[in-house]
N, C-alpha and C positions, 0 to 999 in steps of 0.2 A: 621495454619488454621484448622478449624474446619469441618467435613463432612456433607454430606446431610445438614438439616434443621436448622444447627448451624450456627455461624458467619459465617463461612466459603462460605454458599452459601447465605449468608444476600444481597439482593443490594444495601440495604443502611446505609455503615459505620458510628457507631458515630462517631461525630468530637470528637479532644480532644483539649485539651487548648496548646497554647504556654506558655513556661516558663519562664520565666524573665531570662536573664543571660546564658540564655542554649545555646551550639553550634550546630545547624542541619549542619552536610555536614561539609567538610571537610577544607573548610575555615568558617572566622567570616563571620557573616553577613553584605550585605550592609548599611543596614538602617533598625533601629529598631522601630523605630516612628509607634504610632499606625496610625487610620486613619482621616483623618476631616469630618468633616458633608458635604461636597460637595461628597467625597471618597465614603462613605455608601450611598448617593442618587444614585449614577452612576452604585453601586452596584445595591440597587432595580432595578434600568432601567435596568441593564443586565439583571438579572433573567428575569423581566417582558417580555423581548427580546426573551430568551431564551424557557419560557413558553409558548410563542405565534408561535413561529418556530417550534411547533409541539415536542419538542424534550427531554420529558420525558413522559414516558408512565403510561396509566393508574390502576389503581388499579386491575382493574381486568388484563389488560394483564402479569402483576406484578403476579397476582394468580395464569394464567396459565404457567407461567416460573415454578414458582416453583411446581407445580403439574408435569410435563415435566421432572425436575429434580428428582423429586422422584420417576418416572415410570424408567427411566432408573438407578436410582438407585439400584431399584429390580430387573431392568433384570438382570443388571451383576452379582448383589448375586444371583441369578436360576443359573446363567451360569456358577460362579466358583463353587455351588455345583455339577453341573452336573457334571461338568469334575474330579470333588474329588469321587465322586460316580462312574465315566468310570470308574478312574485309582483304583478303587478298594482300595481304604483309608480304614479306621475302620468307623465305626458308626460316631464316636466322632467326628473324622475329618469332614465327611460331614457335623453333625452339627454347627460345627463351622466354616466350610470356608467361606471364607467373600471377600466381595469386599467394593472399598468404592470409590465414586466420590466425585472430588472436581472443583473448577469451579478455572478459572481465568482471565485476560484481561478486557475490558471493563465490565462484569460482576460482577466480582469481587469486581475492582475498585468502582462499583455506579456509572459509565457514560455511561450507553447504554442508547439509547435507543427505542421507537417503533420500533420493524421488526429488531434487531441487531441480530445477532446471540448470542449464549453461547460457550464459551469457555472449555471443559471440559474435566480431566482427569480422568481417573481409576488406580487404584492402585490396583491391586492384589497380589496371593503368589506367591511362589518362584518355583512352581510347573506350574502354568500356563502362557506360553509364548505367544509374539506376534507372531511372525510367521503364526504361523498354527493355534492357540488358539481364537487370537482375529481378525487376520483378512480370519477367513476360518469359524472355530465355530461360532462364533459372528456375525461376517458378515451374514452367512447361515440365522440364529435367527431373525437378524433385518430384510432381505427381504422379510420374511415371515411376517413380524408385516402390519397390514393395516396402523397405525398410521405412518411408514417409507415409507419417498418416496424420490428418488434424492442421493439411497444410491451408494457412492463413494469412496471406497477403495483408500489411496494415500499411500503403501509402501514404496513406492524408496522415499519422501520426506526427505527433511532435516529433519525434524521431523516427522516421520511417524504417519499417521492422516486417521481418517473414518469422511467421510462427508457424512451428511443426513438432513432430515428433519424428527421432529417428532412432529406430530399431527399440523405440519404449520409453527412451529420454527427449525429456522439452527440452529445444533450441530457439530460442531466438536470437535472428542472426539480422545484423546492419550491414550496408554496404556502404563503401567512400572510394571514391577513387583518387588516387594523387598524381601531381602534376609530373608523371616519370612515363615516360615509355614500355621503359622494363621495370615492375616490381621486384629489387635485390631480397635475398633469403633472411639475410643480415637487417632488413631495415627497421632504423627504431624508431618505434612508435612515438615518441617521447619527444625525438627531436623539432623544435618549433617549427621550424622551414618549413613541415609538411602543410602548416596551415596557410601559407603561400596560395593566392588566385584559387580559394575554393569560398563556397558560400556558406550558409550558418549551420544548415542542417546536416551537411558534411563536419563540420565543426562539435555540433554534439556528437555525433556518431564517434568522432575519432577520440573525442574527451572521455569517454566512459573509461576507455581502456587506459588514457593517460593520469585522470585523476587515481584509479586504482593503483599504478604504479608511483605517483607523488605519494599517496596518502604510507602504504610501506615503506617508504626514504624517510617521511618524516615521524614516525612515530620511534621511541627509544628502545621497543622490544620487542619485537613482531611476535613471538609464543604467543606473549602474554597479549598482544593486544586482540588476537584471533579466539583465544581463547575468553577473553573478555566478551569480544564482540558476538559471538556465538550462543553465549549466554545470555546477551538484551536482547538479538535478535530473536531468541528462544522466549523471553518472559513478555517481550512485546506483543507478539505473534499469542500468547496468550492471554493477555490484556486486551488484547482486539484493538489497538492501535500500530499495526504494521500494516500501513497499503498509503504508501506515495497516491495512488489515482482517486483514491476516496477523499484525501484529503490529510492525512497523518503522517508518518514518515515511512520511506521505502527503505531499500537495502544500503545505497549508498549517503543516506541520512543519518542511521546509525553507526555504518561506520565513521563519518565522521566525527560526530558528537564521541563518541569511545576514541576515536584517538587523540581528539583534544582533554578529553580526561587522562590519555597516557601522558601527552606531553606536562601536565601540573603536576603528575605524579611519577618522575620515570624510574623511580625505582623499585614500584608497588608489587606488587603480586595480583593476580585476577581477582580472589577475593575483596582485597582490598578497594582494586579499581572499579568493580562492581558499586561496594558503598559507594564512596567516591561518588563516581555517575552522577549516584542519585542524591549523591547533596550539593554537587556543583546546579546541577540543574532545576532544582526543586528553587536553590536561592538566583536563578539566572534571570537576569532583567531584562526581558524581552521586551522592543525588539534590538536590543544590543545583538550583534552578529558572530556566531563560533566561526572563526577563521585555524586553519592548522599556519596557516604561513599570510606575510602580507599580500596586498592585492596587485599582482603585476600588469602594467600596463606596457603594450611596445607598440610600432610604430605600424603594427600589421592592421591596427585600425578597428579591431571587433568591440565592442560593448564590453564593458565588462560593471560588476556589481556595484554600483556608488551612488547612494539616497542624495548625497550632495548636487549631483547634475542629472538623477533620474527619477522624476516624479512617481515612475511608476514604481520605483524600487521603496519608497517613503512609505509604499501600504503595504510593504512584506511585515508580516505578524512575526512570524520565525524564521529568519535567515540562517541558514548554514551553507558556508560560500565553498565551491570547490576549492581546491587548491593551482590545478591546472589552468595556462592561458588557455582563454579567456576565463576570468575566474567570475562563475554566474551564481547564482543562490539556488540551493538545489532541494527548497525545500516552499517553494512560491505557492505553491498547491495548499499550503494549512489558511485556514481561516481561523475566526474570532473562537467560534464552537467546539474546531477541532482540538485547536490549542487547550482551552480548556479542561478537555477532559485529559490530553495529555499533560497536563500540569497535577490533575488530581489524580492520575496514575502514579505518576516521579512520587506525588507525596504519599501513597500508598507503598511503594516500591521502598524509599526513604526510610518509612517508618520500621519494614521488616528486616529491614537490612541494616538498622539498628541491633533489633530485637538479636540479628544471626551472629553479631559480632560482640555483643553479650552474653552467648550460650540458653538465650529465652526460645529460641526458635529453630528450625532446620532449616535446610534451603529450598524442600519441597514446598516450602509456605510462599516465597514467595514467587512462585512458579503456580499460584490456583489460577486456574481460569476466572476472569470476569463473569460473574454473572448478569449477563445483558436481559435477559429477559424477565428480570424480579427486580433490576433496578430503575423501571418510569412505569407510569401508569398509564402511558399513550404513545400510543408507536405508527410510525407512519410504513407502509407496507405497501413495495414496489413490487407487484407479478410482472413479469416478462415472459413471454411466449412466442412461440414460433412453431412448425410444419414438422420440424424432425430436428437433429441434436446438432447438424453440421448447422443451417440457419441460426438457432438458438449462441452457438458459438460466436458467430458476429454477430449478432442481435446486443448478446448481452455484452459483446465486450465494448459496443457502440455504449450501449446506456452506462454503462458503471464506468468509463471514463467523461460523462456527464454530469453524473449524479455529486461532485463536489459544486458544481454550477448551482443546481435547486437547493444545497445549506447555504451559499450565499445569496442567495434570493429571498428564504425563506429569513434568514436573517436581514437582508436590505427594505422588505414589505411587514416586516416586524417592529421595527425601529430595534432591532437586538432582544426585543422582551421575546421571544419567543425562543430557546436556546433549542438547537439540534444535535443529537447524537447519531452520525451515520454508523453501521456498525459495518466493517470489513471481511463479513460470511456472506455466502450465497447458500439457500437453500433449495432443496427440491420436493414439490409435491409428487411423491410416483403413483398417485391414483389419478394423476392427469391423464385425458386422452390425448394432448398435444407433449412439446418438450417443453419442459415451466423450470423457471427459477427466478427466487425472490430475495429481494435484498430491503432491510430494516432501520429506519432512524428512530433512535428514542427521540420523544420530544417533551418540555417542561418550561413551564415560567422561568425566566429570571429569577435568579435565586436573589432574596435578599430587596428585592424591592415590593413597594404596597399594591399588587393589580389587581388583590381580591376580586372576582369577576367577570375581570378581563377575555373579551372573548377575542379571538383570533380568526376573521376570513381569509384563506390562503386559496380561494379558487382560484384567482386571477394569478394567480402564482403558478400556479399546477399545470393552468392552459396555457400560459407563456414556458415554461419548461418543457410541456410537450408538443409544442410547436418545435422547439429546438431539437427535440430526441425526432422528429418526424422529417428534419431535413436529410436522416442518413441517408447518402447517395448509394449505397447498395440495398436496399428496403427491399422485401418482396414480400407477395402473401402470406398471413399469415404471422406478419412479424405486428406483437400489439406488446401496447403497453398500459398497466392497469395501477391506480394507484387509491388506497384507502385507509382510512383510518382504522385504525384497532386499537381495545384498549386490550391491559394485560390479560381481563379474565376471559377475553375472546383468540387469544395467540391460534395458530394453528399447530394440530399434535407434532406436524413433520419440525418445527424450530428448534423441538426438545430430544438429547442424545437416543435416548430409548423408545422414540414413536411416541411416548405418553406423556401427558401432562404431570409438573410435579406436584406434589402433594403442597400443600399452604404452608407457608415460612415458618417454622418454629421460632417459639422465644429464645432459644438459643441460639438459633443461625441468626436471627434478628441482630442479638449482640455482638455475633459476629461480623457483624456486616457495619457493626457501630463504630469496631476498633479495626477494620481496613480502612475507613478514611473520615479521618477525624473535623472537627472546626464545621465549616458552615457549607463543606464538598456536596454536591448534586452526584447524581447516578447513585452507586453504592450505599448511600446511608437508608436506614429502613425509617422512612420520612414521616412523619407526623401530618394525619390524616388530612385535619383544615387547613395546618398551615401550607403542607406541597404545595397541588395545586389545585387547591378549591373545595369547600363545603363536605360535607357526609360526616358519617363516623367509620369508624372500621368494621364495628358490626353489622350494616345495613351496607347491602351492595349498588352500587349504582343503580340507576334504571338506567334502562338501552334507546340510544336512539337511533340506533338500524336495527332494522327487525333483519335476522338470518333465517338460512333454511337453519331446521333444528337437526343438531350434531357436528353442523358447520361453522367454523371461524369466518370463513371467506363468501362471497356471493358466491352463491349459484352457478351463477353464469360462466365462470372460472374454469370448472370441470369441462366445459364448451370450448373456451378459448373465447367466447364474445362478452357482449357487452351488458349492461341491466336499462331497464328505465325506472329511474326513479319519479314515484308519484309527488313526494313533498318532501322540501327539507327544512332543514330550521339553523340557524348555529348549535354550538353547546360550547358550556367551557370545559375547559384542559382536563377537569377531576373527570368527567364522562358524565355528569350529572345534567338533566333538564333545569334550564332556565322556568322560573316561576311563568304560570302561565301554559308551557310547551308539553304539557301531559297528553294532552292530543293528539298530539302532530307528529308523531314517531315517521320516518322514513319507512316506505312498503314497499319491497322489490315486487313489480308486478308481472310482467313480462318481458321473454327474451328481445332483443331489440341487438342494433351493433352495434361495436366499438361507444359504448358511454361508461364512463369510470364512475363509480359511485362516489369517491373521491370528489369526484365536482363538483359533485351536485348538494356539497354542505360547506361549511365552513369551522375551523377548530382554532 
């Protein structure tokens, strides 16, 4: 990859041609047939689809990306001359210390679009470190810039990362330094040598930018793989299965999984490799591994992905492997639950994209939003709060890079019967007096097995996961975190697009909700009262076993920012219904008190 103003920060790739006879990826391909005249009209209607869904940006917002990019270009060269200049270099040296940004991820790639962020890295010399350099100097630099706002230091990250905004566009930018004196204009990112005498986190950092530039070498039509890929990343992002930190897959998850459907297919067309997608993947035998290329190992000595000699690699559920040395699994984050519902998405996605290549369907069908909050009848609901919106900004992005920790715990203190759905929105209460936002798991039996009954304690869960959200090393007053059960007919109004609650399922959306996912699927189906999970009928509503304030989904205490005491709890099961006997004993919020989560003090 090429720096600044070169390919390298280009957004939009040439295509190159497939080559007759050539092998992309690491087996033959499935079908090499080019495309029909039905094939390429399906195409125009996707673009046309996708042009109209708002979701490629305009020329000028395109101008001010890269103007954006080359302001921070020059700041970093100011910044490694200055510190060549502190450390007292020679003349020569000042002149020539360099830095050089390169982009990667959606960016890179050619699939952002309006309001994306940039993905960005810095390379500098072998003199100037993270630590103190880029996140104390630099940091210092950018808070002072008018154009910087939202700036957010993340060191402890897996890959340590500054987030900002400059001049209105999100940046997150890494830094690495390499083992060179003088950083050259010309240097390629790509070349292995850079990994020479640097450590791991240096090693991710520099990988983003190289697998983006492997994953375009190895795919047979870059148009068409961009335009593919812009398109799941579009239908996933509405299926509520895009977010890497939750637990599902990220930006560079999808692209790979799309370019290993180019390579089986490389003479497809978008439409096509769309279907494709979603029938390679629906029948994908997980944990079998999507590789674009084999796994290369050299004598530089880094880890790389193989269940054969690494135990920890034997519990990856979904592996999709970079393709860049060191080649890691870039998808270790999914678990048993996540998987799952991305499995009954693909067969949802599968089924209409059947239906589109039959002439049964459009393409706006298979582009609806999930309906998250009409598909469980018990949802688990995490408030986060804090003093004002800058705290609330690390607050919440502490817990929601957490929050795949408590699905598997709740799945580990469940024996699996208890399946979790995180859902990847944040919401906002704006009748808060503090800054709030709240994030959602659906929850439900194990489908398919007998627990009629079955009741679930998950306190001891709850208080080991926020023990762990209470070690964040930045905490300050005012930073809580509150977590409760809800069932559906308690949701809160702010979760629904219009502020309101929606009216009760018609028998028709019912059906419709039959035929998005078919066979024995959880979430989506409109579920059969006794058997879901547990007792009643559909005409008789639960009875409550938290008393609320009336008009209120949430405690009380919420509107505060504190805590409740609960006078008595009981269990209940999964349906929301009292155990025989428990007509009594409803939970009573009595008085304000602090920091107690009502969440606790029950068990589901």
């Amino acid at each position: 990859m090429q720096a600044m103003s070169s390919e390298g920060l280009s957004a939009s790739p040439q295509p190159t041609q497939a080559v007759v006879g050539k092998q992309y990826g690491v087996t033959k391909p499935l079908l090499t047939a080019g495309p029909t005249e039905s094939d390429i009209q399906r195409t125009l209607e996707l673009k046309k689809f996708l042009v109209e869904a708002g979701l490629y940006e305009s020329e000028e917002e395109a101008a001010k990306r890269e103007e954006v990019l080359h302001r921070i270009g020059q700041i970093v060269k100011d910044w490694v001359k200055q510190l060549t200049r502190l450390r007292r270099y020679t003349d020569q040296m000042v002149e020539d210390a360099n830095a050089l940004i390169f982009t990667f991820g959606s960016y890179r790639l050619g699939v952002h679009g309006p309001g994306d962020g940039i993905d960005t890295l810095c390379v500098g010399p072998s003199y100037v470190n993270r630590e103190e350099d880029f996140f104390i100097v630099l940091h210092d630099t950018l808070a002072e810039m008018e154009e910087v706002t939202e700036l957010q230091p993340v060191p402890d990250a897996y890959v340590p990362v500054m987030k900002f905004k400059f001049d209105g566009i999100s940046i997150d930018l890494l830094y690495t330094s390499v083992t060179l004196l003088v950083v050259p204009e010309d240097l390629a990112i790509s070349d292995v040598s850079l990994l020479y005498n640097i450590d791991e986190p240096t090693v991710r950092s520099l990988n983003g930018c190289r697998d983006a530039d492997q994953i375009l070498k190895l795919v047979p039509n870059v148009e068409h793989f961009c335009t593919t890929l812009r398109c799941l990343r579009f239908w996933a992002k509405r299926r509520g299965v895009y977010s890497n930190v939750i637990g599902f897959l990220g930006g560079v998850n999808w692209a790979l999984l799309v370019a290993r459907v180019c390579q089986l297919y490389p003479n497809a067309v978008p439409s096509v490799l769309v279907s494709r997608f979603f029938r390679v993947y629906t029948q994908w035998r997980w944990p079998n591994p999507v590789m674009l290329c084999a796994i290369e190992e050299d004598e530089l000595g880094f880890g790389v992905w193989d269940p054969r000699k690494n135990p920890r690699d034997r519990t990856h559920h979904m592996p999709i492997i970079t393709p860049a040395y060191p080649c890691m699994n870039s998808s270790y984050n999914v678990s048993k639950s996540t998987l799952r519902v991305m499995m009954e998405q693909f067969q949802h996605g599968n089924k209409i994209s059947e239906e589109i290549e039959l002439d049964k369907a459009k393409w706006c069908a298979l582009f609806e939003p999930y309906l998250f909050f009409k598909s469980y009848k018990n949802y688990l609901q995490v408030d986060i709060v804090a003093v004002d919106v800058d705290d609330l900004r690390a607050w919440k992005g502490w817990v929601e890079s957490r929050l795949r920790k408590l699905t598997l715990m709740i799945e580990r203190d469940t024996m699996e019967m208890l399946q979790c759905h995180p859902y990847p929105h944040t919401y906002v209460d704006k009748t808060k007096q503090c800054a709030h936002s709240a994030f959602y798991m659906g929850l439900q039996r194990k489908q398919g097995d007998k627990v009629q009954g079955q009741q679930f304690d998950i306190r001891g869960t709850v208080d080991e996961f926020k023990l762990s959200i209470n070690m964040y090393n930045f905490w300050k007053p005012g930073m809580e975190i509150y977590l409760s059960h809800v069932r559906r007919s308690q949701l809160p109004f702010f979760v629904f697009p219009d502020g309101s609650k929606r009216p009760i399922q018609s028998r028709v959306l019912a059906k419709q909700h039959d035929h998005e996912v078919s066979g024995a699927s959880s979430g989506e189906r409109h579920l059969n009262w006794k058997s879901d999970l547990g007792g009643g009928s559909p005409e008789k509503q639960p009875a409550s076993i938290i008393t609320y304030k009336a008009g209120s989904t949430s405690p009380e205490i919420l509107d505060k920012c504190v805590g409740v005491e609960v006078v008595e709890s009981n269990k209940i099961t999964l349906s929301g219904e009292l155990e025989p006997g428990d007509g009594s004993n409803s939970i009573v919020i009595t008085n304000v008190t602090s920091m107690t989560s009502v969440f606790e003090k029950f068990g589901i």
